[in-house]
Backbone as a chain_set.jsonl record, in Angstrom:
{"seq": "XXXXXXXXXXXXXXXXXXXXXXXXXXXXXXXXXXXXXXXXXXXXXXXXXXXXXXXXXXXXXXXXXXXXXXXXXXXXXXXXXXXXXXXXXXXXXXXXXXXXXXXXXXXXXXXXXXXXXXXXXXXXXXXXXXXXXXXXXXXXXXXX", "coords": {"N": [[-10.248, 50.152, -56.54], [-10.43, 52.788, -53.905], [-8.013, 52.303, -50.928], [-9.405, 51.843, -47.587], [-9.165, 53.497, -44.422], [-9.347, 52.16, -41.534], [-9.918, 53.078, -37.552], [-9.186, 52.94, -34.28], [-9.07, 54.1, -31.493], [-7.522, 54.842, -27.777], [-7.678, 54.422, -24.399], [-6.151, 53.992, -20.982], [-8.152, 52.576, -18.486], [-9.766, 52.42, -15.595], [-7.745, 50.193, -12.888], [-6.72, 47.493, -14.781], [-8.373, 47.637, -16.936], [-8.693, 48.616, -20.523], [-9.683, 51.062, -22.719], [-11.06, 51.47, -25.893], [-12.302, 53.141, -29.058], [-14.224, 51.93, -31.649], [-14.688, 53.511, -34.477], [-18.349, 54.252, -33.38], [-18.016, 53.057, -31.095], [-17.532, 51.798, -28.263], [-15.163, 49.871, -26.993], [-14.078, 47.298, -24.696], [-11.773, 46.113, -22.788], [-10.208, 44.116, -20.599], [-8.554, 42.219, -18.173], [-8.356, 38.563, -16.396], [-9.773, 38.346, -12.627], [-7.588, 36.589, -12.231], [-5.399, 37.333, -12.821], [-4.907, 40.33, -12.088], [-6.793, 41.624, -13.128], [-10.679, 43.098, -13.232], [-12.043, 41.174, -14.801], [-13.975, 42.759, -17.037], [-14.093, 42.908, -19.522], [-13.17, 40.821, -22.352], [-9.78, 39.928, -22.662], [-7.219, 41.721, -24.962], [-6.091, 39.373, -26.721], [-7.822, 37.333, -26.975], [-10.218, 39.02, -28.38], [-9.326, 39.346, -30.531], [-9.54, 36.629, -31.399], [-12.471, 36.556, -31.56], [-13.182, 38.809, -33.823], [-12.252, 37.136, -35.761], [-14.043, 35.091, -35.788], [-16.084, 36.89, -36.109], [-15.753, 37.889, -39.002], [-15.806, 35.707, -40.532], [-18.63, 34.742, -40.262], [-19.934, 37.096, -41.385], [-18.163, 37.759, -43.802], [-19.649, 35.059, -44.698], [-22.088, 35.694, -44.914], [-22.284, 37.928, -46.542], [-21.348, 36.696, -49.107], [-23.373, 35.102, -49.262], [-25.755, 36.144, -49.953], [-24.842, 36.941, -52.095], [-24.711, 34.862, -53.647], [-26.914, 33.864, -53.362], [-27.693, 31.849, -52.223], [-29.392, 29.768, -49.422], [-28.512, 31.006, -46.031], [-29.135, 30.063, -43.179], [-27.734, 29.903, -40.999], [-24.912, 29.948, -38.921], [-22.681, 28.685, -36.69], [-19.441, 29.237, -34.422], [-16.673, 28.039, -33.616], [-13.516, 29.083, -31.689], [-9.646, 28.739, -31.408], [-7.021, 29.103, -29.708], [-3.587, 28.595, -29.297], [-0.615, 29.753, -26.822], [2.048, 31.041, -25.441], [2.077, 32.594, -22.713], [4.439, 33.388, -21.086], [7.207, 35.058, -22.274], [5.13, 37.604, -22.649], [4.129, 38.38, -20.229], [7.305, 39.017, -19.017], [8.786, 36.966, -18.472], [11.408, 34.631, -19.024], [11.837, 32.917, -22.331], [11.619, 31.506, -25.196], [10.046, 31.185, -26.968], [7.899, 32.828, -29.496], [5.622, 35.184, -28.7], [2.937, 35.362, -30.02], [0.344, 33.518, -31.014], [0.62, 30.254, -31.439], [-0.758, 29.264, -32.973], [-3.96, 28.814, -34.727], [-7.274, 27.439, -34.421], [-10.086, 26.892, -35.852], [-13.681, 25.794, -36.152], [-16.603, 25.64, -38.01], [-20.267, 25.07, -37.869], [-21.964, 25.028, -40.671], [-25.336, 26.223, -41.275], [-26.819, 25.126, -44.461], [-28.735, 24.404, -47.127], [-26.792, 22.708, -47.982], [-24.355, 20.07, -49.228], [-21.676, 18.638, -47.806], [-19.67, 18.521, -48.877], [-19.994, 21.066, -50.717], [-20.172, 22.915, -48.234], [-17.378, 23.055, -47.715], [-16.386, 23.953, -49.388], [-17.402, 26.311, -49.723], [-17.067, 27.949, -46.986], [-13.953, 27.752, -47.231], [-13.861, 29.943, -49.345], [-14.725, 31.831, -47.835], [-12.654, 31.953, -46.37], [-10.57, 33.115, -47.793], [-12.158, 35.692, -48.481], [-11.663, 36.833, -45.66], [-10.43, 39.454, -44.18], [-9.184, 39.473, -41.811], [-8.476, 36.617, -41.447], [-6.641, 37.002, -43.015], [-4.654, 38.819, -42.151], [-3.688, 37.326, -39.991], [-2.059, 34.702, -40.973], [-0.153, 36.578, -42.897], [2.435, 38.702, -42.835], [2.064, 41.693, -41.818], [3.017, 45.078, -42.196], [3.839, 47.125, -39.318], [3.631, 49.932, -38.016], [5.057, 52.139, -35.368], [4.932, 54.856, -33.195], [5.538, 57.285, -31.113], [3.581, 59.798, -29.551]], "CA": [[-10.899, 50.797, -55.423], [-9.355, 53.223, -53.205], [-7.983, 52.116, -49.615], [-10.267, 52.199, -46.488], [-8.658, 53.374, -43.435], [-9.81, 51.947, -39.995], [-9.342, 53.798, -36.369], [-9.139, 52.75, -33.332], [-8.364, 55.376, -30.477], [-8.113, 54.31, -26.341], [-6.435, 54.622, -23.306], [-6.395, 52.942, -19.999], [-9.457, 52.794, -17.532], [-9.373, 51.894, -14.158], [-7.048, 49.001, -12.626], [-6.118, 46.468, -15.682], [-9.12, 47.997, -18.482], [-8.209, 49.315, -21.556], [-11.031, 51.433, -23.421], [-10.788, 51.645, -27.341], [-13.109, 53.304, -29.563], [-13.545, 51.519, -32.637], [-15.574, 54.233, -34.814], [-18.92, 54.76, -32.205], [-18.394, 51.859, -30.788], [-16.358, 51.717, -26.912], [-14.849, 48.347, -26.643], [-13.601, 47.538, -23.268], [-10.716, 44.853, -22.877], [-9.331, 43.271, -19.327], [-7.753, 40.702, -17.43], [-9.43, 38.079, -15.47], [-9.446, 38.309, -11.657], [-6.798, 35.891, -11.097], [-4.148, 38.376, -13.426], [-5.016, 41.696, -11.316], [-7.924, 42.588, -13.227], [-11.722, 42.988, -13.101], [-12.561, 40.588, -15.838], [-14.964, 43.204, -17.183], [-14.07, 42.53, -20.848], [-12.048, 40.084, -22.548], [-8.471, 40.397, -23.065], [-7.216, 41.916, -26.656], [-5.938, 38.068, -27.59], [-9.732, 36.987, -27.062], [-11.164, 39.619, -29.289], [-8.289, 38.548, -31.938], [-10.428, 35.264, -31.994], [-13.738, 37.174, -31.627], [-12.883, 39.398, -34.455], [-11.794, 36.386, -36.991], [-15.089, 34.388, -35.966], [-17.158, 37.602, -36.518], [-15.462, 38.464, -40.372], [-16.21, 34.633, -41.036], [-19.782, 35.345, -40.314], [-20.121, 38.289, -41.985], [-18.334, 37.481, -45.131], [-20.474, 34.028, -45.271], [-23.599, 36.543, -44.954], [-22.301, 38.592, -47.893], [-21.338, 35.633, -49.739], [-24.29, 33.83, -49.293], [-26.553, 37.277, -50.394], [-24.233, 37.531, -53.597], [-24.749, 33.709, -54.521], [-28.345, 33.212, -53.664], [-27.369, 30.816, -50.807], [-30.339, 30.264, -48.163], [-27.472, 30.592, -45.272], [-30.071, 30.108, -42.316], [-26.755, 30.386, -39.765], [-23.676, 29.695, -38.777], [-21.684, 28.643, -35.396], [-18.0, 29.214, -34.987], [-15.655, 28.142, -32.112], [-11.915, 29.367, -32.642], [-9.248, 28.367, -30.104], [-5.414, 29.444, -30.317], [-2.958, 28.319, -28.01], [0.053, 30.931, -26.807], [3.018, 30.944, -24.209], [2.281, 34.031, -21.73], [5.416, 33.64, -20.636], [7.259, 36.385, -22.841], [4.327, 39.073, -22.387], [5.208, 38.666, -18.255], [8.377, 39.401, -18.631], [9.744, 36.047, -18.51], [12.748, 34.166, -20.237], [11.328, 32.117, -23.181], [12.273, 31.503, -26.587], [9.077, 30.9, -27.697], [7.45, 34.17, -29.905], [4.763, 36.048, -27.805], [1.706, 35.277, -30.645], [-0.306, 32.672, -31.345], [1.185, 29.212, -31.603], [-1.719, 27.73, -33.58], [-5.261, 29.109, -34.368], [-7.921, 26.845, -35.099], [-11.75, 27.137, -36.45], [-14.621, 25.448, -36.731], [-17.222, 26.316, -38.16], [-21.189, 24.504, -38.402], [-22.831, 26.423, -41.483], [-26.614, 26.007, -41.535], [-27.383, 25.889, -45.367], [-28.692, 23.523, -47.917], [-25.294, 22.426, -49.136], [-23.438, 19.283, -48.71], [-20.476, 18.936, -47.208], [-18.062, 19.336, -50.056], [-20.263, 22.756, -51.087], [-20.189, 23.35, -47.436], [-16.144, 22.977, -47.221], [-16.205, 24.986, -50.415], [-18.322, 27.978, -48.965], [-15.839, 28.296, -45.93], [-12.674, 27.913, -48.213], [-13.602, 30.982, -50.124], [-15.012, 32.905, -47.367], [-11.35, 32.555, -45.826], [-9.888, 33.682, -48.863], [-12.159, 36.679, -48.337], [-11.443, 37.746, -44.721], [-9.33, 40.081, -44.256], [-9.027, 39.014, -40.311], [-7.55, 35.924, -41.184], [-5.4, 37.517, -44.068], [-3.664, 39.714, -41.173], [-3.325, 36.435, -39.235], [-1.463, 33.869, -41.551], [0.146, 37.28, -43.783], [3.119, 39.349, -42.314], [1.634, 43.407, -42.431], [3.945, 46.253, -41.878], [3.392, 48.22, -38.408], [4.909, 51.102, -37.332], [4.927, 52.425, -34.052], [5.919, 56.078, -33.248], [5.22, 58.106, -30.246], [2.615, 60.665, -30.078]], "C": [[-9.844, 51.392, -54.498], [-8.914, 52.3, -51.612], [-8.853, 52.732, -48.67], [-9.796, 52.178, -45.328], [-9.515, 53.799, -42.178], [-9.229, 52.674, -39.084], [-9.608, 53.036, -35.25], [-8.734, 54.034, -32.011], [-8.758, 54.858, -29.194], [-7.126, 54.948, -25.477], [-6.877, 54.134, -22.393], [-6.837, 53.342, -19.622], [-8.917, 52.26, -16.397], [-9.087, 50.729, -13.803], [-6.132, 48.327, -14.183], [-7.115, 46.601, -17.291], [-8.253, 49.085, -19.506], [-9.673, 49.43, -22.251], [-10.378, 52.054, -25.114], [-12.226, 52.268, -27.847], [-12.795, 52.985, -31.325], [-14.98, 52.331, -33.14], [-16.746, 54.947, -33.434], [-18.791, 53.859, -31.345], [-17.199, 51.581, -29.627], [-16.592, 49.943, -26.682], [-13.696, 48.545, -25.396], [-12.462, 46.223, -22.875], [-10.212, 45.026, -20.849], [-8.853, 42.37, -18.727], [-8.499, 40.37, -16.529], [-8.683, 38.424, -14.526], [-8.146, 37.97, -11.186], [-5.224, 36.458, -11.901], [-4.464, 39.627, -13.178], [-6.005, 42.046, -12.131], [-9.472, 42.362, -12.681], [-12.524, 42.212, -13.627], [-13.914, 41.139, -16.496], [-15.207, 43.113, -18.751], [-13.209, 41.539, -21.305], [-10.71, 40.426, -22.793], [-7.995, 40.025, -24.166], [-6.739, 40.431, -27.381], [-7.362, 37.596, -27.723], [-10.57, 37.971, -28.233], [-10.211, 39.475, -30.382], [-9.212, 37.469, -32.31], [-12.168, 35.809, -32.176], [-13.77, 37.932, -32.795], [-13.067, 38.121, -35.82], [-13.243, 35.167, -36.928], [-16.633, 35.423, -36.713], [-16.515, 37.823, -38.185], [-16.068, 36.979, -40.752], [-17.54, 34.854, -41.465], [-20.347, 36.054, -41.289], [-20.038, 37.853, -43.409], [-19.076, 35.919, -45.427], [-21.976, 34.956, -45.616], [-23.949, 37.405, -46.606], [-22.088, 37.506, -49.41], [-22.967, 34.716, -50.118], [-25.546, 34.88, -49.96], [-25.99, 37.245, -52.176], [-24.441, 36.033, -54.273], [-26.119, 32.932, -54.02], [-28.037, 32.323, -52.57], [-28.754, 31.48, -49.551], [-29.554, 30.176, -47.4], [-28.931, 30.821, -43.926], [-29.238, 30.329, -40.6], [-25.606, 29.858, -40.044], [-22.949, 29.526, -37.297], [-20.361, 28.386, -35.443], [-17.667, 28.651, -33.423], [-13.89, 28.243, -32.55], [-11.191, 28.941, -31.35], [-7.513, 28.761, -30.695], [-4.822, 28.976, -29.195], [-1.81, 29.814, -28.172], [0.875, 30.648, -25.52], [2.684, 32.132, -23.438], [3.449, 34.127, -21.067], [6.23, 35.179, -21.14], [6.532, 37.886, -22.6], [4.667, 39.182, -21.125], [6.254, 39.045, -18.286], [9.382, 38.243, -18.482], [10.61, 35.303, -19.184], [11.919, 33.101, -20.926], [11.564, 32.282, -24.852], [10.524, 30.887, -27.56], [8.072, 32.629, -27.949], [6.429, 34.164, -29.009], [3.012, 35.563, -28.49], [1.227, 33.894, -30.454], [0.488, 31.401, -31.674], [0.554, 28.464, -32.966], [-2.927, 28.522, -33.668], [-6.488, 27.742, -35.218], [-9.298, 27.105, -35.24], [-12.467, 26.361, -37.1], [-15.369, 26.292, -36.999], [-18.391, 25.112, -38.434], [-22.297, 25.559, -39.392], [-24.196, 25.239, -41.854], [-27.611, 26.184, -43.2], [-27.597, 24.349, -45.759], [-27.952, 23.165, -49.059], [-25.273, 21.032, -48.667], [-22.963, 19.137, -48.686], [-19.198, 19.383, -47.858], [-18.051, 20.877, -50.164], [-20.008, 23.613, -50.017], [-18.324, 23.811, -47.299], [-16.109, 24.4, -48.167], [-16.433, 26.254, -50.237], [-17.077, 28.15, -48.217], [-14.591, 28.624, -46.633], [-12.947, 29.456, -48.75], [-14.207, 32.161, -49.434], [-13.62, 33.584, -46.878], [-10.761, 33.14, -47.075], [-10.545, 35.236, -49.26], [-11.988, 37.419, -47.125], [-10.393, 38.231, -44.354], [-8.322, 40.252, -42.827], [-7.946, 37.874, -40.603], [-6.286, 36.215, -42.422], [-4.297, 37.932, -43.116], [-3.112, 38.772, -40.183], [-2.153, 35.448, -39.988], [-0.536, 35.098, -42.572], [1.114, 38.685, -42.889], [2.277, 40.854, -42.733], [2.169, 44.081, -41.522], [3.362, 46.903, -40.649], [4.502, 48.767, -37.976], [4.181, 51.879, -36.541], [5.33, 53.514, -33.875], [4.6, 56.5, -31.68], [4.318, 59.649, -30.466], [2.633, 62.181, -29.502]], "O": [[-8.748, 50.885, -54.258], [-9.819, 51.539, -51.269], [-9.124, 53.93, -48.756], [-9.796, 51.068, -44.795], [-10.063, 54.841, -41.818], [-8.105, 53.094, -39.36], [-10.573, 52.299, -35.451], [-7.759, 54.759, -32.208], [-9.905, 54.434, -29.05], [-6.163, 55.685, -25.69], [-8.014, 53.681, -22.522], [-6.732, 54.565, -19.72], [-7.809, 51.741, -16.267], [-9.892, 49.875, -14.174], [-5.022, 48.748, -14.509], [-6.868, 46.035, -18.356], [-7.47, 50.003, -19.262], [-10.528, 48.555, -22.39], [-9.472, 52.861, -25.319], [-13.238, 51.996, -27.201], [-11.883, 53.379, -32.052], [-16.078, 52.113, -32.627], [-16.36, 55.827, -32.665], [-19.762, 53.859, -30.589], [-16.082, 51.202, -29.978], [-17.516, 49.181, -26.399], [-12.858, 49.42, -25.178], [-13.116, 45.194, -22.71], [-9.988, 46.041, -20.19], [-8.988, 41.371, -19.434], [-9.201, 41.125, -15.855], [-7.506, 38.756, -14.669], [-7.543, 38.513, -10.26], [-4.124, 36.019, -11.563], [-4.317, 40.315, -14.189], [-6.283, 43.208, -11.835], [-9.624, 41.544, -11.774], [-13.694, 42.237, -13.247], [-14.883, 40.386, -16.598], [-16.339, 43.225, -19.221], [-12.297, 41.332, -20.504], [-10.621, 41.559, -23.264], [-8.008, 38.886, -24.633], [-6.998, 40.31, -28.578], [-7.881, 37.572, -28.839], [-11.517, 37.5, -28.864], [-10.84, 39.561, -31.436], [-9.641, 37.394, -33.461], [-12.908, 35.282, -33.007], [-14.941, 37.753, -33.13], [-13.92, 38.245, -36.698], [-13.458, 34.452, -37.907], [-17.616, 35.086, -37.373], [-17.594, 38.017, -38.745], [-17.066, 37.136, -41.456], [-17.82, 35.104, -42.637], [-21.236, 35.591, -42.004], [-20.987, 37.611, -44.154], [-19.01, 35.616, -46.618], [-22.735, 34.721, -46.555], [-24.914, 37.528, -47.36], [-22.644, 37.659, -50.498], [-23.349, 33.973, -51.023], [-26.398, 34.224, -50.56], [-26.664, 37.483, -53.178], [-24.332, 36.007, -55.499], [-26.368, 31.741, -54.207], [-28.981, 32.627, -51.841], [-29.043, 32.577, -49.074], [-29.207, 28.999, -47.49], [-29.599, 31.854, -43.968], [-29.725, 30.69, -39.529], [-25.258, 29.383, -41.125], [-22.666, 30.621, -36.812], [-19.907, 27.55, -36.224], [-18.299, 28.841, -32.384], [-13.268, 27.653, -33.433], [-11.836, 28.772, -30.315], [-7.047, 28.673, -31.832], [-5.448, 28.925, -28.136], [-1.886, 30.668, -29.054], [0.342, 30.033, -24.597], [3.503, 32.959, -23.837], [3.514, 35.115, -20.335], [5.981, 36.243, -20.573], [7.098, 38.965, -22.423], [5.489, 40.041, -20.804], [6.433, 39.708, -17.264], [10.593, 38.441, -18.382], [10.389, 35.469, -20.383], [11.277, 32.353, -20.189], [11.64, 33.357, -25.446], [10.316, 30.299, -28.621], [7.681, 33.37, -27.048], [6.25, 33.092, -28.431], [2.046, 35.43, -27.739], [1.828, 33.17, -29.66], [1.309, 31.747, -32.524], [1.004, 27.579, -33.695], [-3.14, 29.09, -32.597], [-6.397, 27.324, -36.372], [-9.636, 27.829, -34.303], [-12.275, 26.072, -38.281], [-15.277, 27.456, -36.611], [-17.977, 24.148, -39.077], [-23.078, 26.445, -39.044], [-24.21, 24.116, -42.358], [-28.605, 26.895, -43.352], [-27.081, 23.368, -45.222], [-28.113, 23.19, -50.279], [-26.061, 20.705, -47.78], [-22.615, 19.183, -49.866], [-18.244, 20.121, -47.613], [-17.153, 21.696, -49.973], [-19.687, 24.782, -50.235], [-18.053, 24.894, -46.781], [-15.88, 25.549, -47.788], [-15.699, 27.18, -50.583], [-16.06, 28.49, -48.821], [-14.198, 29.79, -46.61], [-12.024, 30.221, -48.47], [-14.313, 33.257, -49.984], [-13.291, 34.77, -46.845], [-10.426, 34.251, -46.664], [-9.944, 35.986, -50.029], [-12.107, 38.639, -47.242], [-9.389, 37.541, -44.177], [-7.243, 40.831, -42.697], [-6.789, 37.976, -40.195], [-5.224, 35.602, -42.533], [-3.157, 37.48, -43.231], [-2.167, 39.159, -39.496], [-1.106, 35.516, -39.345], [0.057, 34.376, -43.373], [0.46, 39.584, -42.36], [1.921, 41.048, -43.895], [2.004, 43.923, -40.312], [2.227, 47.326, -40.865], [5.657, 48.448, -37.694], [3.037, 52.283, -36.752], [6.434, 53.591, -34.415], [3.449, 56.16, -31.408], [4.462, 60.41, -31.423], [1.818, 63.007, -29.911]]}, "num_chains": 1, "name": "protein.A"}
């Protein structure tokens, strides 16, 4: 199959927002109050975890369509820790990303718990969210 290339396109909104358009779709990112912004959207580390709870989702949905699975739901909670030090500007020897991400997940099906671990296991092995998370991928940056 050929490659499918994603877009994104934004630029900054008023005070501390950043507006992206991902296809039709204006996603709005900011900083809470008590870091100069408006807290009118979350800030882009938050939709990093919003992102990797929604592909979970998703590919359990397609998963669960392609293997007959009644999946009746699913609840996620993801949590990462992270130094903000570095992104401020301040001296720290600790990298800028993610320290740690973790994920639950309660899937609503008539499995038990092994089939249930099993489901999850091979959904991560299809998202391509947490592929880009645990999997070094090339970016390059150039001026426009």
């Amino acid at each position: 199959m050929a490659l499918k290339t994603l877009r994104a396109t934004g630029q900054m909104g008023p005070g501390m927002t950043i507006e992206i358009m991902c296809g039709e779709h204006k996603v709005f990112m900011d900083q809470p109050k008590n870091a100069g912004g408006a807290d009118l959207g979350p800030a882009p580390p938050e939709l990093i975890l919003a992102a990797y709870a929604g592909c979970v989702g998703t590919i359990g949905r397609i998963m669960a369509h392609q293997e007959k699975i009644t999946l009746r739901g699913m609840q996620f909670e993801v949590e990462a820790d992270y130094n903000p030090d570095r992104l401020l500007g301040r001296d720290s020897t600790d990298r800028t990303g993610f320290q740690q991400v973790r994920l639950k997940v309660a899937i609503d099906a008539d499995l038990d718990d092994t089939a249930k671990r099993d489901f999850l296991e091979r959904i991560e092995t299809r998202c391509p969210i947490l592929d880009n998370l645990v999997n070094e991928t090339p970016v390059i940056s150039e001026l426009m």
